[in-house]
C-alpha positions, -999 to 999 in steps of 0.1 A, spaced: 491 -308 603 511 -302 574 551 -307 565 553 -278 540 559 -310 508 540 -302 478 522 -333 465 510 -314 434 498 -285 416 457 -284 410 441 -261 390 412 -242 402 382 -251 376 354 -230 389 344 -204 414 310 -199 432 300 -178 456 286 -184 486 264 -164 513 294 -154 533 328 -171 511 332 -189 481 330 -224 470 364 -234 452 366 -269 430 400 -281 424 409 -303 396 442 -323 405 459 -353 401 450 -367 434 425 -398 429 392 -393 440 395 -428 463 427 -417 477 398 -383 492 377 -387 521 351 -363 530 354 -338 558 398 -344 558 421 -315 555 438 -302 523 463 -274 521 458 -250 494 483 -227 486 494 -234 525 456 -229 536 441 -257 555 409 -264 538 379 -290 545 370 -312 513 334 -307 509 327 -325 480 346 -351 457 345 -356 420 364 -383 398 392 -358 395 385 -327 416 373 -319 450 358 -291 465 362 -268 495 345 -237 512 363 -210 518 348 -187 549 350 -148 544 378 -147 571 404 -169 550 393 -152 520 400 -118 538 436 -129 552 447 -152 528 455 -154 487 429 -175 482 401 -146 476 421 -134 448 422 -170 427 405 -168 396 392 -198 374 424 -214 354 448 -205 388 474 -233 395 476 -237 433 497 -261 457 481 -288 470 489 -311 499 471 -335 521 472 -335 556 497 -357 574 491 -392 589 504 -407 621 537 -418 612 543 -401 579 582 -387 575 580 -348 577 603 -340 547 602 -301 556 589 -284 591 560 -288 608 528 -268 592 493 -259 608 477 -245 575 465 -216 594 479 -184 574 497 -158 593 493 -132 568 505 -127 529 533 -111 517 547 -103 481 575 -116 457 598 -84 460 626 -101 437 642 -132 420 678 -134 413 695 -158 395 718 -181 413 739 -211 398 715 -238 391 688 -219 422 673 -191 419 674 -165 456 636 -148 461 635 -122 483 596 -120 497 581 -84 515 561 -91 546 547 -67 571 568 -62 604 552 -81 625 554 -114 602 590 -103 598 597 -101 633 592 -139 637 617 -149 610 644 -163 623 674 -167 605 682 -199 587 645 -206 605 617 -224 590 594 -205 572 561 -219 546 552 -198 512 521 -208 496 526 -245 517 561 -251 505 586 -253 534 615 -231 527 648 -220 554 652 -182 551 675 -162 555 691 -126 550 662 -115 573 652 -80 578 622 -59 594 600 -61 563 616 -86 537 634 -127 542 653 -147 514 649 -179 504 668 -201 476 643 -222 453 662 -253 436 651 -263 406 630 -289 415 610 -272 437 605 -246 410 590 -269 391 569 -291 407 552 -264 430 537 -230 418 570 -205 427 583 -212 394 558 -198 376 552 -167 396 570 -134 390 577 -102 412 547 -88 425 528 -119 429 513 -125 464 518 -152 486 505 -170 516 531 -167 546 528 -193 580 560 -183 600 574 -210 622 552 -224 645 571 -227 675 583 -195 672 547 -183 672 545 -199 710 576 -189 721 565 -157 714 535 -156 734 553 -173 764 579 -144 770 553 -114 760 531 -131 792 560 -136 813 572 -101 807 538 -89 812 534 -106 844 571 -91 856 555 -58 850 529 -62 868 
């Protein structure tokens, strides 16, 4: 489990390809000692396994399903990505609770200006967008964000300045795509009343 807080921005070094994925290494800040093998790391909101562990990178395998349904198959050597370890028992949860298991991606449809924030407004397929809930938790590339405005195919969220800067939103323009985890307990919720209305039905 995740809380959607960036600890840093990595930078993917190199690429391989596997029989069925692709082996990713991830230069970062994150001390090699501070790594264990076989523990969880969120990239770009993607729960990953660490594989291997260099002074200052680590590597992960990425199976041809996360590569199919996430951003991740798109990265190229140089990309900056989010990074966040998983949480430990007792760790403060700064943003919302986050499995690392993508839901789908979506796209930056536009950035406006606002004050000192800036407002992105993100394009998701219908069914992601029917799980947004407004002024409801959502995670974009990892970071935990509250939209709102919420429509059938497109959510807002506003992006302070620090977050900007410290995770990889800044730096991204309309048009770039993104990894989307709606809320989890929406996501159960969900499932509950579709079985109990199937079960009135029948």
């Amino acid at each position: 489990m995740f809380a959607g807080i960036i600890e840093t921005v990595g930078t993917v070094s190199s690429i391989d390809g596997l029989a069925q994925g692709k082996r990713l290494v991830v230069e970062s800040s994150i001390q090699s000692s501070e790594l264990a093998l076989g523990e969880s790391i969120a990239i770009d909101g993607a729960c990953m396994t660490v594989t291997e562990i260099e002074p200052s990178a680590f590597a992960v395998e990425v199976s041809a399903e996360s590569l199919d349904r996430t951003t991740l198959g798109a990265l190229r050597q140089g990309a900056r990505v989010n990074l966040e370890r998983s949480l430990r028992v007792g760790d403060r949860i700064g943003g919302h609770v986050v499995s690392g298991h993508i839901d789908g991606t979506g796209s930056i449809d536009a950035i406006t200006p606002a004050g000192e924030s800036s407002v992105y407004r993100f394009e998701i397929d219908p069914e992601l967008a029917a799980r947004t809930v407004e002024k409801g938790s959502i995670a974009v590339d990892g970071i935990s964000l509250t939209c709102f405005n919420c429509t059938s195919s497109t959510f807002e969220v506003a992006i302070i300045r620090h977050t900007a800067e410290v995770t990889t939103l800044g730096s991204k323009e309309p048009g770039a795509a993104v990894n989307i985890e709606t809320d989890m307990l929406g996501k159960y919720v969900e499932k509950m009343v579709e079985a109990a209305l199937a079960s009135r039905s029948s």
